[in-house]
C-alpha positions as CSV (number, residue, x, y, z in Angstrom):
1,X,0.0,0.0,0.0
2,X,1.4,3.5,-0.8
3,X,2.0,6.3,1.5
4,X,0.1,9.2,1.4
5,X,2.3,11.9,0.2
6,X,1.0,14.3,2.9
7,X,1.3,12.3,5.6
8,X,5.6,12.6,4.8
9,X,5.5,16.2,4.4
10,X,7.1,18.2,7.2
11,X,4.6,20.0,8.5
12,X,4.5,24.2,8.3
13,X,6.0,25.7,11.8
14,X,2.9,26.5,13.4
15,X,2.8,31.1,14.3
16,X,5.0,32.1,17.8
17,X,2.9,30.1,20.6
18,X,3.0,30.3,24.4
19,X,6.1,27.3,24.5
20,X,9.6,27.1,22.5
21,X,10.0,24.7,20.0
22,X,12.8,23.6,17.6
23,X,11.3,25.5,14.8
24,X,12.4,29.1,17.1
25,X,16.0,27.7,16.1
26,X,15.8,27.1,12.7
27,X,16.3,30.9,11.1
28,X,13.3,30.4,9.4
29,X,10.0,32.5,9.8
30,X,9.9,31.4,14.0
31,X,13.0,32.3,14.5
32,X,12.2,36.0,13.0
33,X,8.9,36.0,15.2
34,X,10.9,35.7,18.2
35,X,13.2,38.5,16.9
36,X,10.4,40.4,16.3
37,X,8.4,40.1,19.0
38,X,10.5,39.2,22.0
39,X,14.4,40.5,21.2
40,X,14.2,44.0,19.8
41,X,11.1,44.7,21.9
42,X,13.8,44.9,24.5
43,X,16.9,45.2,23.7
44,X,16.0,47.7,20.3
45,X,18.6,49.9,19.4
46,X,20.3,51.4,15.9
47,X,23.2,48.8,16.1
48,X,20.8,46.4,16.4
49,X,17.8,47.4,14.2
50,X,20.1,46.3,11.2
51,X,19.9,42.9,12.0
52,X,23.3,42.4,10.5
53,X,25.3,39.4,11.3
54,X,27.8,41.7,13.3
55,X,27.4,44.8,14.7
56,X,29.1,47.6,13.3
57,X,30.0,50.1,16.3
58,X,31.9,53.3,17.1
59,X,34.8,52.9,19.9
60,X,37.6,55.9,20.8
61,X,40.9,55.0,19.8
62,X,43.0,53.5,22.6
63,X,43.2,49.9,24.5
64,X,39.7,47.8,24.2
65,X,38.7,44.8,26.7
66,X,37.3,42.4,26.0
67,X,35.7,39.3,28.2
68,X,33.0,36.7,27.6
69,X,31.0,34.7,30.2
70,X,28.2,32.0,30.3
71,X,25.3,31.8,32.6
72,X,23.5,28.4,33.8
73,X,22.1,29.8,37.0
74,X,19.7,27.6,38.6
75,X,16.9,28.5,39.6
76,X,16.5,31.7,36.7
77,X,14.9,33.8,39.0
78,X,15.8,34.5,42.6
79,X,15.7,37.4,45.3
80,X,17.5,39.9,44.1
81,X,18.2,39.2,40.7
82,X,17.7,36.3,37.7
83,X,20.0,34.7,34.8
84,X,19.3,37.6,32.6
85,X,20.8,40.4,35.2
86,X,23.7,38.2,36.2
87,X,24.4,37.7,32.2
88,X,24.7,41.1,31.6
89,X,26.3,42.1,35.3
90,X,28.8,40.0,35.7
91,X,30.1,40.7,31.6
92,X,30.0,44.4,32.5
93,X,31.6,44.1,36.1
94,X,34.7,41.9,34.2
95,X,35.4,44.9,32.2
96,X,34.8,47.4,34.9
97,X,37.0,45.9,37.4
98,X,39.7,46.1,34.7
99,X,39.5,49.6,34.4
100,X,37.8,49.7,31.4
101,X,34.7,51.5,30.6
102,X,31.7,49.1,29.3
103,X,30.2,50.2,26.1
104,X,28.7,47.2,24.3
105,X,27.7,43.4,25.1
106,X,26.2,40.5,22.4
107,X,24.3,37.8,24.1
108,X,23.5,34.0,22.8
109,X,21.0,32.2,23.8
110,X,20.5,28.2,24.2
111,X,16.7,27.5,24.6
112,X,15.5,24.7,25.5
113,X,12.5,23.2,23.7
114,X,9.3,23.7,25.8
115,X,10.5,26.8,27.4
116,X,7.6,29.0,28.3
117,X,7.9,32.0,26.3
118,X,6.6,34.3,29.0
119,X,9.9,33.2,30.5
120,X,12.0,34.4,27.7
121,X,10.0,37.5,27.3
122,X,11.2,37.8,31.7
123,X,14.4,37.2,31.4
124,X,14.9,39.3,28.3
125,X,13.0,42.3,29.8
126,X,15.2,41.8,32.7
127,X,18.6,41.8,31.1
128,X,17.2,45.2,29.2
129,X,16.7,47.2,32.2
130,X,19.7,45.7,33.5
131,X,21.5,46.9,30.6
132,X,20.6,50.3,30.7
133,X,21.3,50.5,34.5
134,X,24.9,49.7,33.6
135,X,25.0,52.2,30.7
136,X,25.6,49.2,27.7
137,X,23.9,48.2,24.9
138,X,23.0,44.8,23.9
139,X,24.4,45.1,19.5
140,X,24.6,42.0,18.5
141,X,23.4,38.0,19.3
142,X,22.4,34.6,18.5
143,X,19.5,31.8,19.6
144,X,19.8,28.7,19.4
145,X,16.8,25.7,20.7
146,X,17.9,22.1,21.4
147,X,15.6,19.5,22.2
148,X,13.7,18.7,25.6
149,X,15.9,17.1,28.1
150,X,18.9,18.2,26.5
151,X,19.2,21.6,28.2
152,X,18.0,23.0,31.0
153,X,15.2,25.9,30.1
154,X,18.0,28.6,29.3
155,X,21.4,29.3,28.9
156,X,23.0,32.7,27.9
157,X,26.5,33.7,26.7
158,X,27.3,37.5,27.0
159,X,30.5,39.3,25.7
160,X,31.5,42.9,26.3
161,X,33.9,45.0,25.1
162,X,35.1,48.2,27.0
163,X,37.6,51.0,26.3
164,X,40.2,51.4,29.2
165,X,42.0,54.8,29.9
166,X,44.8,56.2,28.7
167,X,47.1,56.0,31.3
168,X,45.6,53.6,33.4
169,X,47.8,49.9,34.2
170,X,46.0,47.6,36.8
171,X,47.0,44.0,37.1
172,X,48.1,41.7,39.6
173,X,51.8,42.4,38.6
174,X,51.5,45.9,40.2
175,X,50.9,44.1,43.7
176,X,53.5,45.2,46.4
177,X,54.1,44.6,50.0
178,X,52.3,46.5,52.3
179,X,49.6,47.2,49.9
180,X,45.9,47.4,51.4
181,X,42.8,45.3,50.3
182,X,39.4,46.7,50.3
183,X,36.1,45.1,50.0
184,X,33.1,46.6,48.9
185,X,30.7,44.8,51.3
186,X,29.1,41.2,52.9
187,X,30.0,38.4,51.3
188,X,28.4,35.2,50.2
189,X,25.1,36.5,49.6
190,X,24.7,35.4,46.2
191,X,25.3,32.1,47.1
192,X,23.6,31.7,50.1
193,X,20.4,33.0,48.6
194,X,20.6,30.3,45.2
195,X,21.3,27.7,47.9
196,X,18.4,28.5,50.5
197,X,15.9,28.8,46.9
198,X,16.7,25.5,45.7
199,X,16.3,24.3,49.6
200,X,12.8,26.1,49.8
201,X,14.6,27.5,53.1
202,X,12.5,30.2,54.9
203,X,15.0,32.4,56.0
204,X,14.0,35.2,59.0
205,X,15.4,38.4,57.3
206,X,16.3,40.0,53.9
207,X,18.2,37.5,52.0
208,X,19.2,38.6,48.4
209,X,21.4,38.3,46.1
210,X,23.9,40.8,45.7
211,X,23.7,41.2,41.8
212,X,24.8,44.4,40.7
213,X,26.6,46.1,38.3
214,X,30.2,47.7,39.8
215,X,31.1,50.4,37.0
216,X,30.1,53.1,39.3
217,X,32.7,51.6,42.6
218,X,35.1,51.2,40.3
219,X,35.4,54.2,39.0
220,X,35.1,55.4,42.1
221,X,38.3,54.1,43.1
222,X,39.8,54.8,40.1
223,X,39.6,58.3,41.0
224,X,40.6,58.1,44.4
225,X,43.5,56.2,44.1
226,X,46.4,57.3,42.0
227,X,48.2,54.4,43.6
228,X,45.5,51.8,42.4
229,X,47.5,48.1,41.8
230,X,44.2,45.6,40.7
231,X,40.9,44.8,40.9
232,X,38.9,41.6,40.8
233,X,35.4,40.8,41.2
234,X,34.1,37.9,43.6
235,X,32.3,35.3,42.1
236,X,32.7,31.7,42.0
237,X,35.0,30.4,44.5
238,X,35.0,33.9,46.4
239,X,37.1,35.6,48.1
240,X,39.6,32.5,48.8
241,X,39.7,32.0,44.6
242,X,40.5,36.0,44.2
243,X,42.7,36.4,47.0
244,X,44.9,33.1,46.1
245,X,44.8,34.1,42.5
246,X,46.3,37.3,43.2
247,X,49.0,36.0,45.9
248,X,50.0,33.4,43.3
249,X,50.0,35.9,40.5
250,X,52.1,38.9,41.7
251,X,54.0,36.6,44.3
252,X,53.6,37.7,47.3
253,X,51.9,36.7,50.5
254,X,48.1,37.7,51.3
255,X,47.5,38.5,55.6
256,X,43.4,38.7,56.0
257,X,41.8,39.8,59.2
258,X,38.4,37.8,59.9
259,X,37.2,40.1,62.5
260,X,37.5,42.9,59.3
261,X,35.6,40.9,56.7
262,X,31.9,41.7,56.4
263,X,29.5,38.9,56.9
264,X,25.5,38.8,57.7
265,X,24.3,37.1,60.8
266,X,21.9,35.8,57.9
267,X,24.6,34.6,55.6
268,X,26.6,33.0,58.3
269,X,24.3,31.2,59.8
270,X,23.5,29.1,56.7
271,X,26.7,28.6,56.0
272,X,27.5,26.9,59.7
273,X,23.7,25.1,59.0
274,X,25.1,23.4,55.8
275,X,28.6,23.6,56.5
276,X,30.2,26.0,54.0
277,X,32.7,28.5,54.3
278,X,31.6,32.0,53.5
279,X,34.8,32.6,52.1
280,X,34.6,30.3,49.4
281,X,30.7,31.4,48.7
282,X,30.0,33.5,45.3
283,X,29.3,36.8,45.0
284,X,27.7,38.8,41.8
285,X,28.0,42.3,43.5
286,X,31.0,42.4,45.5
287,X,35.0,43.4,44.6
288,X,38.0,43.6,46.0
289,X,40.6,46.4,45.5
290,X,44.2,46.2,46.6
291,X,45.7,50.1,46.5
292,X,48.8,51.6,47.7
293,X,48.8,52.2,51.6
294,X,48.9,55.8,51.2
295,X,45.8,55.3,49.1
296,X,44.0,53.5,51.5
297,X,42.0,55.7,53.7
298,X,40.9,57.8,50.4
299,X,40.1,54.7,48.3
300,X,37.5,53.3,51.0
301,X,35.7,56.4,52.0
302,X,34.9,56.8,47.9
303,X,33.9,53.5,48.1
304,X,31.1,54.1,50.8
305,X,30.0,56.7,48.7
306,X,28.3,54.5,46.5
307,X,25.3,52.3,46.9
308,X,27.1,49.1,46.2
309,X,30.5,49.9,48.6
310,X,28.1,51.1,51.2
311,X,29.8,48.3,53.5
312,X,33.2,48.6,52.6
313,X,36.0,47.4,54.9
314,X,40.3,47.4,55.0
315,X,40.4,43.9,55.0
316,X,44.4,42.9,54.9
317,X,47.3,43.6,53.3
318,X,49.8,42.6,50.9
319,X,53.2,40.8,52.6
320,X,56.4,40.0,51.2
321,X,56.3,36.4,53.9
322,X,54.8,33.3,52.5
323,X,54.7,34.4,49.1
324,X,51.6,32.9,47.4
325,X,50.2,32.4,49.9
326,X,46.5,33.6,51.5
327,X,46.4,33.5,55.6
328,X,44.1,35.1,57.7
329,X,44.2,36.1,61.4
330,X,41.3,34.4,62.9
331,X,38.6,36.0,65.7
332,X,40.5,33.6,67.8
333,X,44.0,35.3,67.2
334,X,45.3,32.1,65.6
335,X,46.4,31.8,61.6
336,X,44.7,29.7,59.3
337,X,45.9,29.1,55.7
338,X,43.1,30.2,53.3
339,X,43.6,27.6,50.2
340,X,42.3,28.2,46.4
341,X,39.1,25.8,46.2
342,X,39.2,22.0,45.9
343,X,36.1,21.1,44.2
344,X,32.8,23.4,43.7
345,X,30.4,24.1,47.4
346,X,27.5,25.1,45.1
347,X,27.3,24.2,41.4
348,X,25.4,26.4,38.9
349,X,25.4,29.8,40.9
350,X,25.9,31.7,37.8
């Protein structure tokens, strides 16, 4: 018996729904829907309205950074921020920290089949406001949809590029002895707040995630500090992971007070409940600056200036003893060796 021609035709990709399917990956009439109707809704600007296959953009002549990130955050939304503020945060607070100015980001996007497209539409709103908080703009991307079970909902690639100063040399290879580091705030409550989500934990108090952007603090310092070594923002593997990195970089030693690192009651309290170390927490809002020591006092008072250095402490300073090494004076006034991260506390925090 023959088959019926029409039953072997691949069917016509039914008009933009409620869910995701493969056909939104295709780059067929879907995929210009969801363009359409979802993408430059948002993130619409003149780089963008081209719909080129790269964007075409103005950028001063000097030194351009340029960093790129992925995001598998689970779950997408959580107090104090979601997977589309983190995507474009933490892009823009790699440049920043470098000294560099953010101008521009492109984002790609993994979708998974099924994905409710009121989600989409949330998470890109949310990465549009975010952007223009932080003073980028979103020129250029790519989508693409896999199939159920293979992913999970969403996953988003961002890249930035930044101009940095004339002038203007940070690095780890600028660390001295008896430099000062500053941090901008509490730590570990990115972390903290994923974990206690996934946990359905019902916490007494204002637990949220610390995303933010940090182009404002780190200019900030910038100014403040002529003597200005390196920057470097906290997220996975905290503190410990930035502070080791550094020691082993510039080679010298790292001496950290405990009783001068700012932690919440809050924060701390889940950490001792599930045996973490808020050290070794992530953060998506938090930085650490390491400045001359003559630069010290100036650096931190225009860090309280702003909204997200608010908390800023002098927690330690550069030594020329142990050299890359990280050890911290305890409450207890005993030393304890602060070591890089063995494995990972918390998987998929960002």
């Amino acid at each position: 018996m023959k088959a019926d021609i029409a039953s072997l035709a691949c069917p016509v990709p039914l008009p933009l729904n409620s869910h995701v399917v493969l056909g939104h990956g295709s780059g067929g009439r879907l995929s210009a829907a969801l363009m359409q109707e979802i993408f430059l809704p948002a993130f619409g600007n003149p780089v963008l309205n081209t719909l080129n296959d790269q964007a075409a953009v103005r950028v001063e002549t000097g030194r351009v950074a340029f960093t790129t990130d992925s995001f598998v955050v689970k779950p997408l939304f959580f107090p104090g921020g979601s997977i589309g503020e983190l995507a474009v945060f933490g892009t823009v607070n790699d440049l920043a920290v470098g000294g560099a100015e953010p101008r521009y980001l492109s984002a790609a996007f993994i979708l998974e089949e099924g994905l409710p497209l009121e989600t989409l539409r949330r998470v890109v709103q949310q990465m549009a406001a975010a952007a223009y908080r932080a003073g980028v703009s979103i020129v250029t991307g790519d989508t693409k949809v896999v199939e159920k079970g293979s992913g999970d909902q969403i996953f988003i690639t961002t890249s930035g590029i930044g101009m940095i100063p004339d002038g203007l040399e940070l690095g780890p290879h600028h660390v001295r002895a008896e430099d000062r580091i500053l941090l901008s705030g509490p730590i570990g409550e990115h972390g903290v707040t994923i974990l206690a989500q996934r946990d359905g934990l019902e916490v007494s108090g204002d637990l949220v995630s610390d995303t933010a952007p940090l182009t404002d603090l780190c200019r900030a310092v910038v100014k403040a500090a002529p003597g200005l070594r390196t920057m470097r923002d906290l997220t996975r593997g905290g503190l410990s992971s930035a502070m080791n990195e550094i020691a082993a970089t510039a080679g010298v030693g790292i001496a950290l007070e405990e009783r001068r690192i700012p932690v919440s009651e809050t924060v701390m309290g889940i950490c001792e409940l599930f045996g973490l170390d808020p050290l070794y927490v992530a953060n998506e809002g938090k930085m650490i600056a390491i400045v001359a020591p003559e630069d010290a006092e100036a650096a931190l008072a225009a860090m309280r200036t702003i909204d997200t250095g608010a908390g800023a402490q002098m927690i330690g300073t550069v030594t020329a003893n142990r050299r890359g090494s990280v050890v911290m004076r305890t409450k207890f006034g005993t030393d304890r060796v602060v070591d890089m991260l063995a494995g990972d506390q918390l998987p998929r925090i960002c």
